[in-house]
C-alpha positions, -999 to 999 in steps of 0.1 A, spaced: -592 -389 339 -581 -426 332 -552 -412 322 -543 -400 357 -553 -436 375 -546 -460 348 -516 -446 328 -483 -455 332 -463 -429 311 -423 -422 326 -426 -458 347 -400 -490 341 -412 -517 342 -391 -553 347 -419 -585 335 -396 -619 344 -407 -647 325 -418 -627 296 -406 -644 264 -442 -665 257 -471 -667 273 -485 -645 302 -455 -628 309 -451 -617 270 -488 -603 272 -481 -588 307 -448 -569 293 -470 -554 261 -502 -545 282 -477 -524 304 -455 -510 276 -492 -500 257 -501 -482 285 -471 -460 289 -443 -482 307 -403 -486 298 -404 -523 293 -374 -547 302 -384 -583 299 -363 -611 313 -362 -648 306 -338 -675 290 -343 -669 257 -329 -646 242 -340 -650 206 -375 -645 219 -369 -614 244 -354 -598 214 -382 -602 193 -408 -588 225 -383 -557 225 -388 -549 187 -426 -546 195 -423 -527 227 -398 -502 202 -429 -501 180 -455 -486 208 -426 -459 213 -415 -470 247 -378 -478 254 -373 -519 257 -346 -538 270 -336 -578 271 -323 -593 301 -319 -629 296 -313 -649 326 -319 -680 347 -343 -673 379 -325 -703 393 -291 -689 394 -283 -667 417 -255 -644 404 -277 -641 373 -303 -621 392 -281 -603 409 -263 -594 380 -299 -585 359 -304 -561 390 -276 -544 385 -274 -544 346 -314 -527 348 -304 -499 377 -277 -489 352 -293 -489 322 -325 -469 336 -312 -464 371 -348 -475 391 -373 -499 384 -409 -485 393 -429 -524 384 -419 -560 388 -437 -584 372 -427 -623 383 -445 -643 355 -416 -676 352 -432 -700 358 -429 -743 352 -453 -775 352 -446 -812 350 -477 -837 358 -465 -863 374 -480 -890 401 -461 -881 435 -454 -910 445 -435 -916 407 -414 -881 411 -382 -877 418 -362 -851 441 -352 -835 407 -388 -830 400 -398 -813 428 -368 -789 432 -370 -780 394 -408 -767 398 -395 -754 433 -367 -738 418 -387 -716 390 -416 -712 404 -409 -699 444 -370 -693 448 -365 -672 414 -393 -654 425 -378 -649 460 -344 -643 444 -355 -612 421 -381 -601 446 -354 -594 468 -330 -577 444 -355 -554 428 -370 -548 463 -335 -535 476 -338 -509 443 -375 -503 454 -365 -492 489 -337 -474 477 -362 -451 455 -387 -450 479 -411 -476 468 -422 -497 439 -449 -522 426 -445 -560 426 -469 -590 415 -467 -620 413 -480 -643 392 -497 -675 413 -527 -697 398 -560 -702 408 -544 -739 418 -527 -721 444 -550 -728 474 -570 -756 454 -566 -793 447 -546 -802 415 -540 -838 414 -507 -851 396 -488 -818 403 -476 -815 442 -446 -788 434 -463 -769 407 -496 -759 438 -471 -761 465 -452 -738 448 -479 -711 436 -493 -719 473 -461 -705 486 -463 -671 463 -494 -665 476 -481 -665 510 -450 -645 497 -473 -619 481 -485 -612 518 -458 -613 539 -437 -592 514 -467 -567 513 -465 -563 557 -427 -560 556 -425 -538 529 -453 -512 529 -427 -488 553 -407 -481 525 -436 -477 499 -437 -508 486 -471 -524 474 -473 -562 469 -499 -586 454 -500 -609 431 -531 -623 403 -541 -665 398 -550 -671 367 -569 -704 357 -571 -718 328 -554 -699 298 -550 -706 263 -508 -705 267 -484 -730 259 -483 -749 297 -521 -762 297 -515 -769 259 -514 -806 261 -541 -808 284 -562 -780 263 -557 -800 229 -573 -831 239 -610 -831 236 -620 -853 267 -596 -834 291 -611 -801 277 -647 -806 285 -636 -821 319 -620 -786 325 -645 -766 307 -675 -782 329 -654 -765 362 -658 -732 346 -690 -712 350 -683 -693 319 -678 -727 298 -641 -712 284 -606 -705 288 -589 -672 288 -574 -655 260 -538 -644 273 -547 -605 262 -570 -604 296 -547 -606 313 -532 -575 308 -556 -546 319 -556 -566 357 -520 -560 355 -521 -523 347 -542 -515 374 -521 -531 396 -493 -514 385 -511 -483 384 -526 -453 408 -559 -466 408 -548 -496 431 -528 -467 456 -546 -481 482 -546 -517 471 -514 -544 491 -511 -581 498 -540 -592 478 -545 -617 455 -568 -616 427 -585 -647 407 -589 -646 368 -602 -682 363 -639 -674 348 -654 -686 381 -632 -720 383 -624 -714 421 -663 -709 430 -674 -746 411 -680 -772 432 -693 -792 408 
């Protein structure tokens, strides 16, 4: 029975951004539950390492290392994954970037870098793998925003503009795209024990200032993560297109 709505077995799966962090715990939560796994990213020592443990669950892996930012490098990951495994049944966006800064100290650079990763790689390989998608007659995509996304963040315009604007991406994609079977939405984590809240994580005042703004007094453990993502990459979320669903252990609902 959870087989048939939560399984994933004969599906390929593409996780961007999946050499550390959520993105690496996305890629193995969908190659344990059945998925072809190709992982993409910049490094490659890393993606080669996530590839040798997808090979160990018995599913077929493949490394794709790239920069989101460049153009002809997603175009050209599109094409190198539709001929190694000719479709692509999941995309997972997961690349992500964060530099606290006071806006009125940043720079252009600044904001285009967090820009860059964060919204136009995203709208660069949703737009590749969604031609592939239409072409097989339909697909899954999410997209990974933060709970920050429709919330104040001080210090960190881009990184909140930027999630902001994959939230709206998740629904706009999902209306355009349902016609060719194409379901969109996307998950906002808070506060995860992963190397970009690391800094703020390891010192003591900072922590209790975030752990007082979360109901269940902790942050996430990456591997939690992963069973949202299978069911959204799964049949038991058939029905399920242009939402976007908090993981932030109440975070969003604290108003004090």
């Amino acid at each position: 029975m959870l087989d048939k709505w939560f399984g994933l077995s004969g599906k390929c799966a593409l996780v961007v951004g999946a050499s550390q962090g959520l993105g690496r715990e996305i890629a193995l939560a969908l190659a344990q539950a059945g998925a072809d796994v190709a992982g993409a990213a910049r490094h490659q020592e890393k993606l080669e390492g996530l590839a040798q443990e997808i090979g160990a669950l018995g599913r077929r892996a493949l490394s794709l290392p790239m920069d989101v930012t460049q153009e002809e490098q997603v175009v050209a990951m599109a094409r190198q994954l539709a001929e190694a495994w000719s479709r692509v049944d999941i995309l997972v966006y997961s690349a992500g970037t964060l530099r606290a800064k006071p806006t009125l100290d940043s720079t252009l650079a600044d904001w285009y870098q967090t820009l860059d990763i964060n919204l136009t790689g995203a709208f660069l390989v949703c737009r590749e793998v969604g031609r592939l998608m239409r072409q097989q007659g339909g697909g899954r995509i999410i997209l990974i925003s933060s709970a920050f996304g429709d919330r104040v963040l001080p210090q960190v315009l881009p990184y909140v503009v930027s999630k902001g604007g994959l939230q709206q991406m998740v629904r706009n994609l999902a209306f355009e795209w349902a016609r060719y079977g194409i379901r969109v939405n996307g998950v906002a984590p808070g506060y995860f024990h992963t190397e970009m809240p690391g800094p703020a994580l390891a010192d003591p005042a900072t922590r209790e200032a975030i752990l007082r703004r979360i109901p269940l007094r902790r942050v996430g453990q990456p591997p939690e993560i992963g069973p949202l993502i299978v069911y959204l990459a799964a049949p038991a979320s058939d029905f399920m297109t242009g939402e976007v669903i908090r993981i932030d252990g109440g975070q969003s609902y604290c108003t004090v």
